[in-house]
DRENDREN-5483 format. One record per residue (C-alpha): x, y, z; residue number from 1; residue in one letter; chain. Coordinates in Angstrom, 3 decimals, decimal comma. Example, Ala and Ser with C-alpha at 12.3 -4.5 7.8 and 13.67 -1.06 7.14 Angstrom:
<nodes>
> 12,300; -4,500; 7,800; 1; a; A
> 13,670; -1,060; 7,140; 2; s; A
</nodes>
This chain:
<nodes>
> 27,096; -7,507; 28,699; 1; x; A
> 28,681; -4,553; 26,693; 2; x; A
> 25,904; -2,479; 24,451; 3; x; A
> 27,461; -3,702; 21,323; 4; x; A
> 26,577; -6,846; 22,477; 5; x; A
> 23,337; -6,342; 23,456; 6; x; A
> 22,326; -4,460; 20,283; 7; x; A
> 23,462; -7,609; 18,592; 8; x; A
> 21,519; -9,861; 21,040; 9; x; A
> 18,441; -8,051; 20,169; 10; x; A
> 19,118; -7,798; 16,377; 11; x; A
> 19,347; -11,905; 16,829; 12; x; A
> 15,993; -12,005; 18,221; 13; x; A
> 14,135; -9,501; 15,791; 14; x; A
> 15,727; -10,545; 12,543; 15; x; A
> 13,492; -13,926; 12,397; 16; x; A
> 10,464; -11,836; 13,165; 17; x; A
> 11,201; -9,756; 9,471; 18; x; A
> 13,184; -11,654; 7,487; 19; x; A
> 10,458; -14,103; 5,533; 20; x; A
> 8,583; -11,205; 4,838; 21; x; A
> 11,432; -8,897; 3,632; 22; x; A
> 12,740; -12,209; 1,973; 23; x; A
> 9,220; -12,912; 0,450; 24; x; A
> 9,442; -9,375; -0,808; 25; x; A
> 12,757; -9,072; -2,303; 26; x; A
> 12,483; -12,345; -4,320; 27; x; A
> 9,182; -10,785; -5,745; 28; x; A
> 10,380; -7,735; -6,895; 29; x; A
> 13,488; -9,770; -8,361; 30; x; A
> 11,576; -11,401; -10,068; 31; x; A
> 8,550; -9,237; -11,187; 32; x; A
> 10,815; -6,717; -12,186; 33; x; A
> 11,938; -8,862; -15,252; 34; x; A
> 9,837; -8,543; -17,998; 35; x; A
> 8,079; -11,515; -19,499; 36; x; A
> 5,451; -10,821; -21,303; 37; x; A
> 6,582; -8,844; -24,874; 38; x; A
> 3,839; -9,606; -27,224; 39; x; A
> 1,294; -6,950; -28,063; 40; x; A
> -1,393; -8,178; -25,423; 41; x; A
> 1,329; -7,570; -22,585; 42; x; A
> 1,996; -4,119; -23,432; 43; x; A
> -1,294; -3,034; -24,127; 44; x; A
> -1,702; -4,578; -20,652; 45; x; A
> 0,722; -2,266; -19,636; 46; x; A
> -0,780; 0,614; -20,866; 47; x; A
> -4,066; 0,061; -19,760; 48; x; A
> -3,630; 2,141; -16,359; 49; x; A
> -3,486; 5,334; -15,791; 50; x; A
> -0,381; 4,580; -13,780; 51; x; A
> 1,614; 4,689; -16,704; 52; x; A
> -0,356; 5,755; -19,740; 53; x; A
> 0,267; 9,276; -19,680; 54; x; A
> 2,727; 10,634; -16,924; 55; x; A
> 6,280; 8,664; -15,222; 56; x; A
> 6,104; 10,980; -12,317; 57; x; A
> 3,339; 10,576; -9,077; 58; x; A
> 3,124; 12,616; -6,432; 59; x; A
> 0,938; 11,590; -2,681; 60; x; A
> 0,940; 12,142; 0,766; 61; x; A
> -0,081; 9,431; 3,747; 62; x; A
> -1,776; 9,321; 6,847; 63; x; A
> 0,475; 6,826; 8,906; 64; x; A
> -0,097; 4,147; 12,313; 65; x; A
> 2,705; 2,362; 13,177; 66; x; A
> 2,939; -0,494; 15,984; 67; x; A
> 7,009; -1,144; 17,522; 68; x; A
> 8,380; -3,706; 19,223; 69; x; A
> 12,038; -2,944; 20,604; 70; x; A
> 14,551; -5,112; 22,322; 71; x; A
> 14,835; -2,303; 24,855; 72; x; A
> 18,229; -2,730; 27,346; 73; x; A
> 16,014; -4,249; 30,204; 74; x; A
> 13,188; -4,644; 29,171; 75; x; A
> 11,082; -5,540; 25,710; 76; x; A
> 8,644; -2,555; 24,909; 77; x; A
> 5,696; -1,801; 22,498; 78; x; A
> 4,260; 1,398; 21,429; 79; x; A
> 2,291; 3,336; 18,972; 80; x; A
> 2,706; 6,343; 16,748; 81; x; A
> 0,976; 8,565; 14,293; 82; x; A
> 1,942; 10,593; 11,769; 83; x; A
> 2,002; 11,431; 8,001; 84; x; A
> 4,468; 11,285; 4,814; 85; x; A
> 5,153; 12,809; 1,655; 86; x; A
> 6,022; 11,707; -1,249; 87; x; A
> 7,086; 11,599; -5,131; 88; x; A
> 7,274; 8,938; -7,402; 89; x; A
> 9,652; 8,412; -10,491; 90; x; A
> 9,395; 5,519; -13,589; 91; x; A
> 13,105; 3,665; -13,810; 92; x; A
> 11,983; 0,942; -16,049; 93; x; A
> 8,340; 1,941; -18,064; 94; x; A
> 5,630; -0,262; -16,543; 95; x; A
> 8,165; -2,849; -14,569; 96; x; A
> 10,151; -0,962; -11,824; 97; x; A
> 9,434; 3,056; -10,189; 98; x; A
> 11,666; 4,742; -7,996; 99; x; A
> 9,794; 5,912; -4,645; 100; x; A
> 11,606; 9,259; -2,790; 101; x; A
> 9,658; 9,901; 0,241; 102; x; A
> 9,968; 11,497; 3,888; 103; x; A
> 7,730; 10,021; 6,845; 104; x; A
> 7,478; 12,304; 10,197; 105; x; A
> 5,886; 9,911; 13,072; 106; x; A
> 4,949; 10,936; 17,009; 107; x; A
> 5,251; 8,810; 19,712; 108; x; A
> 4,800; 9,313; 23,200; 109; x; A
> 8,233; 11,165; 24,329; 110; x; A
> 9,924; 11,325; 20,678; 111; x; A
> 9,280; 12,062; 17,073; 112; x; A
> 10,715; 10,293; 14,360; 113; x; A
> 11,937; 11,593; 11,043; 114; x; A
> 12,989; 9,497; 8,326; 115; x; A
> 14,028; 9,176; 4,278; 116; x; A
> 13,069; 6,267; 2,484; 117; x; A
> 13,856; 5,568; -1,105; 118; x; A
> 12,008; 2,942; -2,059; 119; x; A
> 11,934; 0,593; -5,558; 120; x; A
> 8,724; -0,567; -6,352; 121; x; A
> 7,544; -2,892; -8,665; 122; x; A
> 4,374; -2,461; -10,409; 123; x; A
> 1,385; -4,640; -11,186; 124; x; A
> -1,259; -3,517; -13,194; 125; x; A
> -4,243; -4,948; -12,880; 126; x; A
> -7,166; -2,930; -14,977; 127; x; A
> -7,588; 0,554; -15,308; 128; x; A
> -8,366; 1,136; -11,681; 129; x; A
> -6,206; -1,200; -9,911; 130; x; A
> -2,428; -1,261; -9,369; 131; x; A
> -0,476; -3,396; -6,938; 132; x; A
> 3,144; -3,014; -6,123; 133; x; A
> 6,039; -4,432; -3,723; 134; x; A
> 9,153; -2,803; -2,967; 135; x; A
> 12,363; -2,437; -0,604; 136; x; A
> 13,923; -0,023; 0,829; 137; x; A
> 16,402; 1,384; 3,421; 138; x; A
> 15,601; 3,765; 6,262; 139; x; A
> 17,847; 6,965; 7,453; 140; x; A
> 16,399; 9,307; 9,896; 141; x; A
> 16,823; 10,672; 13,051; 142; x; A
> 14,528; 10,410; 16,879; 143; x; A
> 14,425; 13,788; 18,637; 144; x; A
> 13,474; 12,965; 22,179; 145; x; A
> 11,585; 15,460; 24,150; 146; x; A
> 14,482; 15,287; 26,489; 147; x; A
> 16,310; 16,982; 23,733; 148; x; A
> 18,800; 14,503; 22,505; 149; x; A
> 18,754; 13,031; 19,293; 150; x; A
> 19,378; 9,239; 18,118; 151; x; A
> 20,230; 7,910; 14,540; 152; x; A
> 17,623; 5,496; 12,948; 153; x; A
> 19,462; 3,136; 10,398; 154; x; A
> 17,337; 0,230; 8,940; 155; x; A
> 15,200; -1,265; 6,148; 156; x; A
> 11,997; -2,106; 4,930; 157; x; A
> 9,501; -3,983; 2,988; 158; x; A
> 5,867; -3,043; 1,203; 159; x; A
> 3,247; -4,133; -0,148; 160; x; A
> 0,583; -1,958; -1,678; 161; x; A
> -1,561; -0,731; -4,184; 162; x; A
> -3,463; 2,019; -5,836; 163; x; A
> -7,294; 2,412; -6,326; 164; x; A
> -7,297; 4,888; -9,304; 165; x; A
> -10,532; 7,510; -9,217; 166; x; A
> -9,885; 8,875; -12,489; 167; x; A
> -7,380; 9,428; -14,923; 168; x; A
> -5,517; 11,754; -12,543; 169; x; A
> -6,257; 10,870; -8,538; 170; x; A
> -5,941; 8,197; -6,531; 171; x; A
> -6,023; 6,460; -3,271; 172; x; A
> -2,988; 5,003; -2,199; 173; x; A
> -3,123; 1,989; 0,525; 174; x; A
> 0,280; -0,156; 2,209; 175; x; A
> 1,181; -2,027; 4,679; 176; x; A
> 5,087; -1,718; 5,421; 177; x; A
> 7,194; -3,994; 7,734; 178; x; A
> 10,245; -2,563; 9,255; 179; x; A
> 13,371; -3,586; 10,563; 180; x; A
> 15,476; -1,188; 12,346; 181; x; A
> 17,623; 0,431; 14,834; 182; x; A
> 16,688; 2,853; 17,200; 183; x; A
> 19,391; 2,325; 18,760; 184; x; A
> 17,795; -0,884; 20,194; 185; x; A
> 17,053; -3,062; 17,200; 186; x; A
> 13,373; -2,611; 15,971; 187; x; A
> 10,368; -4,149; 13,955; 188; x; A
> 7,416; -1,717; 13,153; 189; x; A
> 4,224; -2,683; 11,262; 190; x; A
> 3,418; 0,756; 9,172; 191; x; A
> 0,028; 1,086; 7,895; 192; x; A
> -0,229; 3,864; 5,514; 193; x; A
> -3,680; 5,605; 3,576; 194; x; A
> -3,508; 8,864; 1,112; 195; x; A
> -4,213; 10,210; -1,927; 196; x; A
> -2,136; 10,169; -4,977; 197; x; A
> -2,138; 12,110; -8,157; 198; x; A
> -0,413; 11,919; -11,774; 199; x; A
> 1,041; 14,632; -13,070; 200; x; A
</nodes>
Protein backbone atom coordinates (compact mmCIF):
# COMPACT_ATOMS: atom_id res chain seq x y z
CA UNK A 1 0.00 0.00 0.00
CA UNK A 2 1.57 3.38 -1.16
CA UNK A 3 1.62 6.23 1.83
CA UNK A 4 -0.86 8.26 -0.01
CA UNK A 5 -2.95 5.53 0.40
CA UNK A 6 -2.49 4.79 3.72
CA UNK A 7 -2.83 8.41 4.90
CA UNK A 8 -6.18 8.17 3.22
CA UNK A 9 -6.98 4.78 4.87
CA UNK A 10 -6.44 6.32 8.16
CA UNK A 11 -8.21 9.66 7.40
CA UNK A 12 -11.30 7.06 6.54
CA UNK A 13 -11.13 5.64 9.88
CA UNK A 14 -10.68 8.93 12.03
CA UNK A 15 -13.08 11.17 10.18
CA UNK A 16 -16.28 9.31 11.85
CA UNK A 17 -14.60 9.63 15.19
CA UNK A 18 -14.80 13.90 14.67
CA UNK A 19 -17.15 14.63 12.34
CA UNK A 20 -20.65 14.77 14.58
CA UNK A 21 -18.93 16.82 16.86
CA UNK A 22 -17.26 19.26 14.38
CA UNK A 23 -20.70 18.91 12.50
CA UNK A 24 -22.65 19.59 15.81
CA UNK A 25 -20.39 22.59 16.11
CA UNK A 26 -20.46 24.20 12.84
CA UNK A 27 -24.30 24.08 12.52
CA UNK A 28 -24.30 25.93 15.98
CA UNK A 29 -22.24 28.62 15.24
CA UNK A 30 -24.25 28.92 11.80
CA UNK A 31 -26.82 29.34 13.37
CA UNK A 32 -26.11 31.28 16.66
CA UNK A 33 -24.24 33.63 14.79
CA UNK A 34 -27.52 35.08 13.24
CA UNK A 35 -29.08 37.43 15.27
CA UNK A 36 -32.61 36.95 16.48
CA UNK A 37 -33.43 38.68 19.12
CA UNK A 38 -33.59 42.81 18.20
CA UNK A 39 -35.92 44.20 20.70
CA UNK A 40 -34.58 46.20 23.61
CA UNK A 41 -34.55 43.17 26.15
CA UNK A 42 -32.08 41.29 23.66
CA UNK A 43 -29.61 43.92 23.52
CA UNK A 44 -29.60 44.90 26.92
CA UNK A 45 -29.02 41.13 27.19
CA UNK A 46 -26.20 41.69 25.20
CA UNK A 47 -24.73 44.20 27.10
CA UNK A 48 -25.08 42.78 30.29
CA UNK A 49 -21.43 41.10 30.31
CA UNK A 50 -18.48 42.38 30.70
CA UNK A 51 -17.52 40.47 27.58
CA UNK A 52 -18.73 43.09 25.53
CA UNK A 53 -19.82 46.09 27.54
CA UNK A 54 -16.80 48.00 27.49
CA UNK A 55 -13.80 46.59 25.37
CA UNK A 56 -13.95 44.30 21.61
CA UNK A 57 -10.48 43.13 22.25
CA UNK A 58 -9.45 40.04 25.02
CA UNK A 59 -6.35 38.93 25.65
CA UNK A 60 -5.47 35.11 27.77
CA UNK A 61 -3.12 32.53 27.98
CA UNK A 62 -3.87 28.50 28.65
CA UNK A 63 -2.52 25.75 30.41
CA UNK A 64 -3.10 22.80 27.87
CA UNK A 65 -3.52 18.45 28.12
CA UNK A 66 -4.09 16.92 25.10
CA UNK A 67 -4.87 13.03 24.52
CA UNK A 68 -3.94 11.63 20.45
CA UNK A 69 -4.91 8.89 18.75
CA UNK A 70 -2.97 8.37 15.31
CA UNK A 71 -3.43 5.90 12.54
CA UNK A 72 0.31 5.33 12.79
CA UNK A 73 1.84 3.22 9.46
CA UNK A 74 1.83 -0.13 11.50
CA UNK A 75 0.51 0.35 14.19
CA UNK A 76 -2.45 2.63 16.01
CA UNK A 77 -0.80 4.78 18.86
CA UNK A 78 -1.95 7.03 21.81
CA UNK A 79 -0.12 9.59 23.70
CA UNK A 80 -0.18 12.59 25.87
CA UNK A 81 1.14 16.11 25.86
CA UNK A 82 1.36 19.27 27.83
CA UNK A 83 1.79 22.55 27.12
CA UNK A 84 0.42 26.16 27.06
CA UNK A 85 -1.08 28.89 24.50
CA UNK A 86 -1.45 32.40 23.96
CA UNK A 87 -3.82 34.27 22.82
CA UNK A 88 -5.88 37.52 21.62
CA UNK A 89 -9.28 37.97 20.94
CA UNK A 90 -11.05 40.41 18.40
CA UNK A 91 -15.16 41.40 18.09
CA UNK A 92 -16.25 40.79 14.13
CA UNK A 93 -19.89 41.11 14.72
CA UNK A 94 -20.72 43.12 18.41
CA UNK A 95 -22.11 40.49 20.79
CA UNK A 96 -22.77 37.57 17.94
CA UNK A 97 -19.41 36.43 16.37
CA UNK A 98 -15.32 37.22 17.78
CA UNK A 99 -12.39 36.44 15.92
CA UNK A 100 -9.87 34.17 18.07
CA UNK A 101 -5.83 34.55 16.87
CA UNK A 102 -3.94 32.26 19.00
CA UNK A 103 -0.58 30.10 19.07
CA UNK A 104 -0.51 26.69 21.15
CA UNK A 105 3.17 25.12 21.87
CA UNK A 106 2.54 21.32 23.16
CA UNK A 107 5.40 18.53 24.38
CA UNK A 108 5.18 15.13 23.84
CA UNK A 109 7.44 12.47 24.48
CA UNK A 110 10.10 12.74 21.43
CA UNK A 111 8.49 15.98 19.66
CA UNK A 112 7.02 19.35 20.29
CA UNK A 113 4.29 20.74 18.50
CA UNK A 114 3.73 24.29 17.39
CA UNK A 115 0.67 25.48 15.93
CA UNK A 116 -1.66 28.75 14.71
CA UNK A 117 -5.18 28.60 15.13
CA UNK A 118 -7.60 31.26 14.12
CA UNK A 119 -10.56 30.51 15.50
CA UNK A 120 -14.43 32.15 15.08
CA UNK A 121 -16.30 31.99 18.03
CA UNK A 122 -19.66 32.58 18.75
CA UNK A 123 -20.74 34.09 21.89
CA UNK A 124 -23.41 33.37 24.46
CA UNK A 125 -23.99 35.50 27.18
CA UNK A 126 -25.45 34.28 29.91
CA UNK A 127 -25.38 36.97 33.04
CA UNK A 128 -22.76 39.12 34.00
CA UNK A 129 -20.41 36.36 34.98
CA UNK A 130 -21.04 33.74 32.54
CA UNK A 131 -20.22 33.47 28.82
CA UNK A 132 -20.34 30.39 26.64
CA UNK A 133 -19.03 30.13 23.16
CA UNK A 134 -18.44 27.52 20.16
CA UNK A 135 -16.22 27.97 17.37
CA UNK A 136 -14.14 26.38 14.34
CA UNK A 137 -11.13 26.59 13.23
CA UNK A 138 -8.17 25.34 11.10
CA UNK A 139 -4.78 24.22 12.37
CA UNK A 140 -1.15 25.11 10.70
CA UNK A 141 1.89 24.26 12.58
CA UNK A 142 4.81 22.40 12.49
CA UNK A 143 6.35 18.92 14.84
CA UNK A 144 10.07 19.29 15.54
CA UNK A 145 11.20 15.83 16.47
CA UNK A 146 14.04 15.43 18.80
CA UNK A 147 15.62 13.56 15.99
CA UNK A 148 15.78 16.89 14.36
CA UNK A 149 13.45 16.71 11.47
CA UNK A 150 10.47 18.59 11.17
CA UNK A 151 6.80 17.53 9.92
CA UNK A 152 3.87 19.85 8.74
CA UNK A 153 0.62 19.70 10.88
CA UNK A 154 -2.44 20.65 8.60
CA UNK A 155 -5.95 20.16 10.18
CA UNK A 156 -9.04 21.55 11.96
CA UNK A 157 -10.88 21.92 14.94
CA UNK A 158 -13.87 22.37 17.04
CA UNK A 159 -14.63 24.16 20.72
CA UNK A 160 -16.66 24.53 23.08
CA UNK A 161 -16.11 26.84 26.00
CA UNK A 162 -16.80 29.48 28.23
CA UNK A 163 -15.74 32.25 30.49
CA UNK A 164 -16.26 32.65 34.31
CA UNK A 165 -15.86 36.49 34.61
CA UNK A 166 -14.15 37.66 38.22
CA UNK A 167 -14.72 41.18 37.69
CA UNK A 168 -15.22 43.66 35.22
CA UNK A 169 -11.72 43.05 33.83
CA UNK A 170 -10.36 39.18 34.56
CA UNK A 171 -11.41 36.06 33.89
CA UNK A 172 -11.07 32.38 33.81
CA UNK A 173 -11.22 30.87 30.62
CA UNK A 174 -12.22 26.94 30.36
CA UNK A 175 -12.55 24.56 26.72
CA UNK A 176 -12.59 21.53 25.62
CA UNK A 177 -11.34 21.31 21.84
CA UNK A 178 -11.62 18.26 19.48
CA UNK A 179 -9.15 17.95 16.75
CA UNK A 180 -8.80 16.48 13.55
CA UNK A 181 -5.53 16.43 11.91
CA UNK A 182 -2.51 15.36 10.13
CA UNK A 183 0.64 14.65 11.52
CA UNK A 184 1.47 13.22 8.83
CA UNK A 185 -0.63 10.17 9.94
CA UNK A 186 -4.17 11.44 10.22
CA UNK A 187 -5.03 12.50 13.88
CA UNK A 188 -7.86 13.16 16.54
CA UNK A 189 -6.75 14.99 19.81
CA UNK A 190 -9.06 15.85 22.74
CA UNK A 191 -7.50 19.43 24.01
CA UNK A 192 -8.44 20.48 27.36
CA UNK A 193 -7.50 23.97 27.98
CA UNK A 194 -7.66 26.33 31.59
CA UNK A 195 -6.30 30.18 31.86
CA UNK A 196 -6.97 33.42 32.66
CA UNK A 197 -8.36 36.07 30.50
CA UNK A 198 -8.51 39.78 30.70
CA UNK A 199 -10.39 42.80 28.85
CA UNK A 200 -8.65 45.45 27.80
Amino acid sequence: MTRRRRICAGLHRCLPRASVVIGTVAAAVVVGATPVARGQDAERSMHSSPHTEESDVLVGAKAMGMLEHVDAEEQDLTHAALGGGLYVELSLVPGWLELELGAVALRMPDETELTLEPLLKKNFHIDERVDLYLGLGPTIGVALRDEGDATLIVGGFAVLGGYLWIDRVAGVDLDITVELASVPEPAVAVIVGLGPVLRL
